[in-house]
C-alpha positions as CSV (number, residue, x, y, z in Angstrom):
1,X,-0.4,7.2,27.5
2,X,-1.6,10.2,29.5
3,X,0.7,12.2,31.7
4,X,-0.8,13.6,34.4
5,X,0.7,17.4,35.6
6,X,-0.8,17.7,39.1
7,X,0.5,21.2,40.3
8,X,-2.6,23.3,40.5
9,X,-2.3,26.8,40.0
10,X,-4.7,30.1,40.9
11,X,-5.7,32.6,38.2
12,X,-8.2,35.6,38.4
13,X,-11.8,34.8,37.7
14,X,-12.2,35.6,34.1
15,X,-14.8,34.9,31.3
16,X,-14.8,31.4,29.6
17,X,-14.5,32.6,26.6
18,X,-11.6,34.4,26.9
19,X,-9.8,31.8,29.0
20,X,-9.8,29.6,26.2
21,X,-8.6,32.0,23.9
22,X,-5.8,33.6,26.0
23,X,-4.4,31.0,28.8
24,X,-5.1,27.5,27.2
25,X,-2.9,25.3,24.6
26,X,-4.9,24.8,21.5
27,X,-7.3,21.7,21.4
28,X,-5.3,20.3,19.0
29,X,-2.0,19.6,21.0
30,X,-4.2,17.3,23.0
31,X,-4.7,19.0,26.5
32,X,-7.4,18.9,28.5
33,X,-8.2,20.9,31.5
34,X,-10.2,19.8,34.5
35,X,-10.7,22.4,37.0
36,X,-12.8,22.5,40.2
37,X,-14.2,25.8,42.4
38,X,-11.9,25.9,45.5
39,X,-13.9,28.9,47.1
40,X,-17.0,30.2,45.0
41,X,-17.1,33.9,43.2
42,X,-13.4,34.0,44.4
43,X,-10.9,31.7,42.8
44,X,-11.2,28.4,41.2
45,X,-8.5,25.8,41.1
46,X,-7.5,24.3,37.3
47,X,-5.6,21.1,36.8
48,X,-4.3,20.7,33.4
49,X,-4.4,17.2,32.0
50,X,-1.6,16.9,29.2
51,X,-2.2,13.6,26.8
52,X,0.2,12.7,24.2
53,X,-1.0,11.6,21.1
54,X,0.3,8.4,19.5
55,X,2.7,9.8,17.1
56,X,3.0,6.7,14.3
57,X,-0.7,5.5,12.8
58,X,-1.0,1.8,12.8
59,X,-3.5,-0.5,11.1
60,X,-5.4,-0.9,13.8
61,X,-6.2,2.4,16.2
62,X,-4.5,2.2,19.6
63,X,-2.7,-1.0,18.8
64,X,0.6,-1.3,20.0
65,X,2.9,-2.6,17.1
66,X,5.5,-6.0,17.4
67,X,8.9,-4.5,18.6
68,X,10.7,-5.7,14.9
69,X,8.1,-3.4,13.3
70,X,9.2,-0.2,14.4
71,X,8.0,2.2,10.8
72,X,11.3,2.3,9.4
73,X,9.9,0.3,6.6
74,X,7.7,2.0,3.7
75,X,3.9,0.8,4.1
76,X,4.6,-0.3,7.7
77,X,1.7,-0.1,10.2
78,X,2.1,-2.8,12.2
79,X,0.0,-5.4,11.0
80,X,1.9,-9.1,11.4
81,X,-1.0,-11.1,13.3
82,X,1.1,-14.5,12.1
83,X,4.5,-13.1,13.3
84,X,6.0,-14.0,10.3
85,X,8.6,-11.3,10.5
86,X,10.4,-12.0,13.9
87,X,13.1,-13.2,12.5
88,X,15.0,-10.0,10.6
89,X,16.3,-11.9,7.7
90,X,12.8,-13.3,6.5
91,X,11.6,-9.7,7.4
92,X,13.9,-8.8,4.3
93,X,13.0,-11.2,2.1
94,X,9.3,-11.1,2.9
95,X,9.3,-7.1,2.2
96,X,11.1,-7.8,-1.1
97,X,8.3,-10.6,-2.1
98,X,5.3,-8.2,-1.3
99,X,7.1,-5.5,-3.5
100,X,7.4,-7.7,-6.4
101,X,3.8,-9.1,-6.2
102,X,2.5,-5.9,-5.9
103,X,4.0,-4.6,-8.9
104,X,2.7,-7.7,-10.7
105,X,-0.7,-6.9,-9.3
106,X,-0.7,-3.3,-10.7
107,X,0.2,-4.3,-14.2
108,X,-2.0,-7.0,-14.3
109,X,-5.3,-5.2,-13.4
110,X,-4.1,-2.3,-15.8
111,X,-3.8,-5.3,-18.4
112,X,-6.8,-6.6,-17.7
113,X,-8.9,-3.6,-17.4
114,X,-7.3,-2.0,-20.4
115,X,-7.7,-4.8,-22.6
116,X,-11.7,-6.0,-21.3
117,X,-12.1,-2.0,-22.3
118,X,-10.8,-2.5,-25.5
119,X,-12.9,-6.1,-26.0
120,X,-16.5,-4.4,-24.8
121,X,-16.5,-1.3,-26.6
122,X,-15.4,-3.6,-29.9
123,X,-12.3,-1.6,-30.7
124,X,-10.5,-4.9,-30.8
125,X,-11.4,-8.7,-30.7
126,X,-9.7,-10.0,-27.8
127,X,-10.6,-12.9,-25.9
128,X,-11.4,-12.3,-22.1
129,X,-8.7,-12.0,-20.0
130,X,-9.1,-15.3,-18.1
131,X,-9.5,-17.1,-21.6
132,X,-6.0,-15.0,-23.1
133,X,-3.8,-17.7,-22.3
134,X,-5.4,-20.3,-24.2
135,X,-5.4,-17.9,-27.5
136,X,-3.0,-19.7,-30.1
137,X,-0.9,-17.2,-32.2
138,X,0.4,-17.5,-35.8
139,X,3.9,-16.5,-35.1
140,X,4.3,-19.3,-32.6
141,X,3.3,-22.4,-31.0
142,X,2.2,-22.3,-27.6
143,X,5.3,-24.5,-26.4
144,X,7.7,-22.1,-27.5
145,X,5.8,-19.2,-26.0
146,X,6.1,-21.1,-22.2
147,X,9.8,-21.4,-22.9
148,X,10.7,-17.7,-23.9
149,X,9.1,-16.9,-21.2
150,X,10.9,-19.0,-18.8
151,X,13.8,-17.8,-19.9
152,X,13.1,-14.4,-19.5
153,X,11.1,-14.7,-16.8
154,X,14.3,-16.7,-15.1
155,X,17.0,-14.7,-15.4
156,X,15.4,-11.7,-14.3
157,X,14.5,-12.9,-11.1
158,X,17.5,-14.7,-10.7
159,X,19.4,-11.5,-11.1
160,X,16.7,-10.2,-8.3
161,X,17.2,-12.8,-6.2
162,X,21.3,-12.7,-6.4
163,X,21.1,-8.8,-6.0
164,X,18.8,-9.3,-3.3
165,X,21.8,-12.1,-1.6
166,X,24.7,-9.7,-2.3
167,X,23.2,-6.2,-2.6
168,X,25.0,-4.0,-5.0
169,X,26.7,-7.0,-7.2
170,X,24.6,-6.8,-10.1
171,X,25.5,-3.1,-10.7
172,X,28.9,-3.9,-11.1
173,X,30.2,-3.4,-14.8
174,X,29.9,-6.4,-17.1
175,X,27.1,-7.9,-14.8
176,X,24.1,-7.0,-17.3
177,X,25.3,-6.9,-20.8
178,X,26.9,-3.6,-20.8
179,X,23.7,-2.1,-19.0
180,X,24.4,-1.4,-15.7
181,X,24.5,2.4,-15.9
182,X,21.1,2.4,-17.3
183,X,20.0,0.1,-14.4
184,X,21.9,1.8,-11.6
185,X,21.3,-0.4,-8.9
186,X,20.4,1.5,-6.3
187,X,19.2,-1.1,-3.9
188,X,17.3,-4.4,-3.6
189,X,13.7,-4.1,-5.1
190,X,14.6,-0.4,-6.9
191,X,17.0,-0.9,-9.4
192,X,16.0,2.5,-10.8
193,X,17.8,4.4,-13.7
194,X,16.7,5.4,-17.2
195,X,15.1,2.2,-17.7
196,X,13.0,1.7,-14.7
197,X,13.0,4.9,-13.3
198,X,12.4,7.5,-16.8
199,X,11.1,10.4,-15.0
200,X,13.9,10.4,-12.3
201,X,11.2,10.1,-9.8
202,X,13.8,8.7,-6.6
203,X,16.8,9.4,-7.8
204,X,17.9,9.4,-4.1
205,X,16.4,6.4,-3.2
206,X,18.1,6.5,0.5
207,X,15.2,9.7,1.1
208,X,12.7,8.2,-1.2
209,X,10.1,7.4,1.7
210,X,7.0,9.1,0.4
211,X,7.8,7.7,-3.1
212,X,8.4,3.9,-1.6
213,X,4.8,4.8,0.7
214,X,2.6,5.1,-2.5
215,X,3.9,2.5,-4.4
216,X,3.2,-0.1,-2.0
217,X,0.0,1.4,-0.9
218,X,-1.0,1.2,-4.4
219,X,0.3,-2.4,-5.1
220,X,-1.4,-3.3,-2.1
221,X,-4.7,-1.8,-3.3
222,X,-3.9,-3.5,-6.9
223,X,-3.6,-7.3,-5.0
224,X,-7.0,-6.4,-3.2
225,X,-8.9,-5.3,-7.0
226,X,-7.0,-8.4,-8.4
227,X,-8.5,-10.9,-5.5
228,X,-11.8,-9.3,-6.6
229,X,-11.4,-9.6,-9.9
230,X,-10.8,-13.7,-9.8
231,X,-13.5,-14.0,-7.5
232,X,-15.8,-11.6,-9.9
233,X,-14.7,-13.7,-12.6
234,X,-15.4,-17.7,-11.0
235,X,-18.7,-16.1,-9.8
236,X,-20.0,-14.1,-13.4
237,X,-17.7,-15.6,-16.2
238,X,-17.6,-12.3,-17.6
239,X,-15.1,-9.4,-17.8
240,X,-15.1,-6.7,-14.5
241,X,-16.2,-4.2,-17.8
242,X,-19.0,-6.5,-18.6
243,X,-19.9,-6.3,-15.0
244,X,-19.5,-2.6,-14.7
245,X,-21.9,-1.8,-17.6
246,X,-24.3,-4.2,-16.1
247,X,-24.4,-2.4,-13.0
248,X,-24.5,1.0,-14.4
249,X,-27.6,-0.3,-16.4
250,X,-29.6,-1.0,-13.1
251,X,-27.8,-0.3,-10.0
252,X,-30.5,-0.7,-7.6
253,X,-30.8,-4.4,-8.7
254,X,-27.6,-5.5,-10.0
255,X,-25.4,-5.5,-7.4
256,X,-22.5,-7.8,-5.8
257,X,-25.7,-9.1,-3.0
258,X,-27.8,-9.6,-5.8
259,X,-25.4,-11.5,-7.9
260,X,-24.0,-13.9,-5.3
261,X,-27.5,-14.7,-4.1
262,X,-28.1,-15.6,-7.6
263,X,-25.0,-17.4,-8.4
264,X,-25.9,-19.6,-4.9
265,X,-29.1,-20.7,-6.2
């Protein structure tokens, strides 16, 4: 939104050069200056043109943002094409969810990329990350594996989901096993402490905005490399190493065109 300052006012003729070094704003407080000769060689007329600058970024330049998405939230730009966050108490629930899955998504392509690293350069026999959970193990049956894992996998997020109900209720002592001052609670979706939080990183969660910023940034970069990744493995049936090395070897020829052209015919 530009805001027009219509006043004129008369200076004395002077050089250009030093006009813009003495009597303007700087460029970058975004004003411009329009001016037009009211009576040649005598004195010239200037109009200053003051334009505000759009003070949040969103995801799309220019782009006024939904009214319930007003950058109070870490990661938040603006972008909600479906709407799906008009109503405040799915807005919650669908910030917690997008947390979670990113933090899945950054441990799983650190998984995947560690151990196809580890597979390629034959420092250990692995099986291919898309072919791990097939691999049967000595220690125990496949069936038993699914059920530790349910159960582990099941209380943790229940205890998520009931922090996440009544915030603050499974910090309370006796609620985790005797470990609730390791955990500290701090709030939904950052439960923090020596535990989950080693290097004391957001201590003060309340005033951990930059902190909160990167993290999702980078989960939401991590989802994007771990879409790529499935679709890199339905379309090769090889590892994102095996594809890397490949590409190295010729990358004027092996590339992603090259490869789906040839995977289409």
């Amino acid at each position: 939104m530009a805001v027009a300052v219509g006043r004129g006012f008369l200076v004395r003729p002077c050089s250009s050069s030093s006009f813009l070094r003495n009597d303007l704003p700087k460029s970058s407080l975004g004003i411009t200056t329009t001016f037009s000769p009211s009576k040649p060689a005598t004195s010239r007329r200037y109009s200053p043109t003051v334009v505000r600058a759009q003070q949040r970024p969103t995801w799309l330049p220019g782009l006024d943002p939904p009214p319930y998405l007003d950058g109070t939230l870490p990661g938040d730009f603006g972008f909600d094409p479906l709407g799906l966050g008009e109503d405040p108490e799915s807005l919650k629930w669908y910030v917690q969810a997008e947390l979670v899955h990113a933090r899945f998504a950054m441990a799983g392509v650190a998984g995947i990329l560690f151990t196809d690293l580890l597979r390629v350069t034959g420092i250990r026999n692995l099986p291919v990350w898309y072919e791990a959970g097939a691999v049967k193990f000595e220690f125990a049956s496949t069936r038993t594996l699914f059920i530790v894992q349910l159960l582990l996998m099941g209380f943790a997020e229940t205890k998520r989901y009931m922090d996440f109900i009544s915030p603050g209720s499974q910090a309370k002592e006796g609620s985790f096993f005797g470990l609730e001052a390791s955990l500290e609670g701090l709030e939904p979706g950052y439960p923090g402490g020596p535990l989950l939080n080693p290097l004391g990183l957001a201590k003060d969660i309340k005033n951990a905005h930059e902190w909160k910023l990167k993290e999702i940034k980078n989960g939401r970069l991590a989802m994007v490399a771990m879409l790529g990744i499935f679709v890199q493995a339905s379309v090769t049936h090889v590892g994102p190493i095996d594809n890397l090395v490949e590409h190295l070897s010729n990358p004027w020829h092996k590339t992603i065109i090259q490869t789906l052209a040839n995977s289409g015919s």
